[in-house]
C-alpha positions in Angstrom: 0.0 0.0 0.0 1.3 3.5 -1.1 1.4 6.4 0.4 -1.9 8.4 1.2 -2.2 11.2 -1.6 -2.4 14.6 0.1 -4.5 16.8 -0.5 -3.8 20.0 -2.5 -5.2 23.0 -2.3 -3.7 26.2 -5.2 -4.1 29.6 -5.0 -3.6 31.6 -8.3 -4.0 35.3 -8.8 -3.3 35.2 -12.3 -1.9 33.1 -15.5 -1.7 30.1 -13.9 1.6 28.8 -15.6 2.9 27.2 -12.1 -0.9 25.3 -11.5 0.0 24.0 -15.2 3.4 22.4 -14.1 1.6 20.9 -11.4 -1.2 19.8 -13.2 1.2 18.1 -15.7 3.3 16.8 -12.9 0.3 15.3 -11.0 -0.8 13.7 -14.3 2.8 11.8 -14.5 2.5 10.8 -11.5 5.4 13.0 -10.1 4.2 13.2 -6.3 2.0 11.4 -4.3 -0.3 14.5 -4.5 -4.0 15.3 -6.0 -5.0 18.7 -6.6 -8.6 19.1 -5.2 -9.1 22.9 -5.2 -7.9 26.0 -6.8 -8.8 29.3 -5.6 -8.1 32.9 -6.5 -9.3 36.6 -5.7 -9.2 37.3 -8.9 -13.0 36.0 -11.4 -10.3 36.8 -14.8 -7.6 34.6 -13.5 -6.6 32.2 -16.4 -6.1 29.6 -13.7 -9.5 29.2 -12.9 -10.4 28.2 -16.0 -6.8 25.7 -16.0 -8.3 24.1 -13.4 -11.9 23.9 -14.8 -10.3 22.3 -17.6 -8.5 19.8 -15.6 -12.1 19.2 -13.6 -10.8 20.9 -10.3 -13.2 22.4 -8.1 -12.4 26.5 -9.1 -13.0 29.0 -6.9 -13.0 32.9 -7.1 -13.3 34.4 -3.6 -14.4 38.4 -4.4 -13.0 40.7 -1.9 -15.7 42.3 -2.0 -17.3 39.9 -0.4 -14.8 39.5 2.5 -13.6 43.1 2.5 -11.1 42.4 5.3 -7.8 40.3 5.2 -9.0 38.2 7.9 -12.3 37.7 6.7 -11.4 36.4 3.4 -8.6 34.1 4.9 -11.7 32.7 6.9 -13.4 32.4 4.2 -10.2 30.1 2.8 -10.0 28.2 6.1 -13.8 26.9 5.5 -13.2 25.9 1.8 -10.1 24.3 3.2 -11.5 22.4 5.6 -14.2 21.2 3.6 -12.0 20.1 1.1 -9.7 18.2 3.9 -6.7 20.0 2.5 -3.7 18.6 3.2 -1.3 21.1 1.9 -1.8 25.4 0.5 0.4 25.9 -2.3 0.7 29.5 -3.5 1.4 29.7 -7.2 1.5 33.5 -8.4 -1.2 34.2 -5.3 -0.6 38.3 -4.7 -2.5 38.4 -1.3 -1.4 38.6 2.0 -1.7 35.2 3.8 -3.0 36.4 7.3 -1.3 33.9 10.8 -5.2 33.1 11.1 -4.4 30.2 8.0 -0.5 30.0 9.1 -1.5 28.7 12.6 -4.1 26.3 11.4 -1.6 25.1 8.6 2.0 25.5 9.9 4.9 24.6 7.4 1.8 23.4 5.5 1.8 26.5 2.9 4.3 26.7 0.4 5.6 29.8 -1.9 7.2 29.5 -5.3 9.0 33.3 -5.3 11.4 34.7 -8.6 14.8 35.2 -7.0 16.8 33.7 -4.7 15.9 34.6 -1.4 16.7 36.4 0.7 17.1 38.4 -2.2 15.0 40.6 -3.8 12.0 39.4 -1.5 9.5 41.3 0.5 7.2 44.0 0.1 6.6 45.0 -3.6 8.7 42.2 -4.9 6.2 40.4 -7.2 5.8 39.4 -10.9 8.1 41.5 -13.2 9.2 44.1 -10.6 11.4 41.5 -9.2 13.2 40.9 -12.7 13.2 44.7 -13.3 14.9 45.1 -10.0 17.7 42.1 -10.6 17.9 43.9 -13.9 19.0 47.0 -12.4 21.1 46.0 -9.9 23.1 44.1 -12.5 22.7 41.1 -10.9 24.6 38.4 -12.4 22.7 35.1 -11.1 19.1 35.1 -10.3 16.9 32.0 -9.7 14.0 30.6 -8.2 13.0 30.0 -4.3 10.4 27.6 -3.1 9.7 28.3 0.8 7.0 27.7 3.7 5.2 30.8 4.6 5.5 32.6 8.0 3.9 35.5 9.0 6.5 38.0 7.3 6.9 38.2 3.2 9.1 35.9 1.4 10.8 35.3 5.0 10.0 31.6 6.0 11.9 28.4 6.1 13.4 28.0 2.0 12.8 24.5 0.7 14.2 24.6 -2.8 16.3 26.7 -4.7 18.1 26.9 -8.3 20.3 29.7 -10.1 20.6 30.3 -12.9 23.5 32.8 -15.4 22.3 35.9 -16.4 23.2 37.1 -19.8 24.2 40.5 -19.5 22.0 40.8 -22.7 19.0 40.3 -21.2 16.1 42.3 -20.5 14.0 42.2 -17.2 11.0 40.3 -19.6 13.7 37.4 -21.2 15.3 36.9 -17.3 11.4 36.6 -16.0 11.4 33.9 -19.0 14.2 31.5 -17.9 13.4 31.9 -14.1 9.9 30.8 -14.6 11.4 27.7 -16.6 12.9 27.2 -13.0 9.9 27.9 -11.1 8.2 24.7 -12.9 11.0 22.6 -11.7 11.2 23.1 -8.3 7.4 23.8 -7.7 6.8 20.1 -8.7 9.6 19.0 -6.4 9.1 21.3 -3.2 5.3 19.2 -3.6 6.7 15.8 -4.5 9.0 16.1 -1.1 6.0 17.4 1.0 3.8 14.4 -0.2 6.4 12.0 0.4 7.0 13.0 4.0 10.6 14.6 3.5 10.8 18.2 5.0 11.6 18.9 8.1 11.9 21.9 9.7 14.3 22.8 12.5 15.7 25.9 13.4 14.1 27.9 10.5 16.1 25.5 8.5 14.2 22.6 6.0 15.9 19.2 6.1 14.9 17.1 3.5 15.3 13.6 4.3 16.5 10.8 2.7 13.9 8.6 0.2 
């Protein structure tokens, strides 16, 4: 007998492109994983309509309905809990994640962010602006970071990371390009660990164990 599948829960703000590696992933039977809800605060998100096509329960949560960061994260908690989710992974999600859902699910939510962190991490560092700001630095190695969420931004325990060369060439649009190549590789991975029962976390550090 195998390993009980976990239960995944996806939360999506926009495109989607990180839901579709896992999608794929799942469908090759990369982790012991099944993707049972996606959610997003945005109704245009592309990835609703990924996950529609993959028959996953899709979700948009309107803040206008839950005007209040802890009132929509309640609102989460309930959809999570009916769906017995197992594990919150947050795939281009551009809220704030309030303790109220880190308490109920410690080192249970996981964050796939464009740069290695701690770098370029934090307030304001989302989407392009973090490429535009490893542009401008003249940065010459960037990556990916996949990490459990804590109660700051971009600050808890990092799973999974990979670099990458940055030609001097590029612009902050071609290096958002070949980090999201990254981002599809270690999003997979952070989830096929987590399924398998392989990270632990001890002082703010994540051990993965041995298979």
């Amino acid at each position: 007998m195998g390993i009980q599948k976990k239960k995944i829960a996806v939360l999506v703000s926009g495109g989607g492109s990180n839901l579709q590696s896992l999608i794929d992933q799942q469908e090759n039977s990369f982790f012991e994983g099944e993707i049972v809800l996606v959610v997003s605060n945005n109704k245009n998100a592309y990835g609703l309509i990924r996950a529609q096509e993959n028959e996953i329960a899709a979700i948009h949560v309107s803040k206008k309905d839950y005007p209040t960061n802890e009132l929509y994260d309640q609102k989460l908690l309930e959809l999570f809990l009916e769906y017995k989710i197992d594990l919150i992974v947050l795939a281009g999600y551009l809220r704030y994640v309030t303790p109220l859902l880190i308490e109920k699910y410690p080192n249970k939510i996981i964050n796939i962010h464009p740069s290695l962190l701690p770098s370029f991490g934090g307030y304001g560092f989302y989407g392009l602006n973090v490429h535009q700001a490893v542009y401008e630095k003249g940065a010459k190695v960037s990556g990916a970071s996949v990490h459990f969420v804590d109660e700051g931004k971009d600050t808890g325990p990092i799973i999974l990371q990979k670099a990458i060369d940055l030609d001097q060439n590029w612009q902050p649009e071609q290096i958002q390009t070949e980090v999201l190549k990254i981002e599809h590789q270690l999003l997979p991975l952070a989830v096929k660990y987590f399924c398998a029962d392989r990270l632990v976390v001890e002082n703010h550090r994540v051990i993965i164990l041995e298979d």
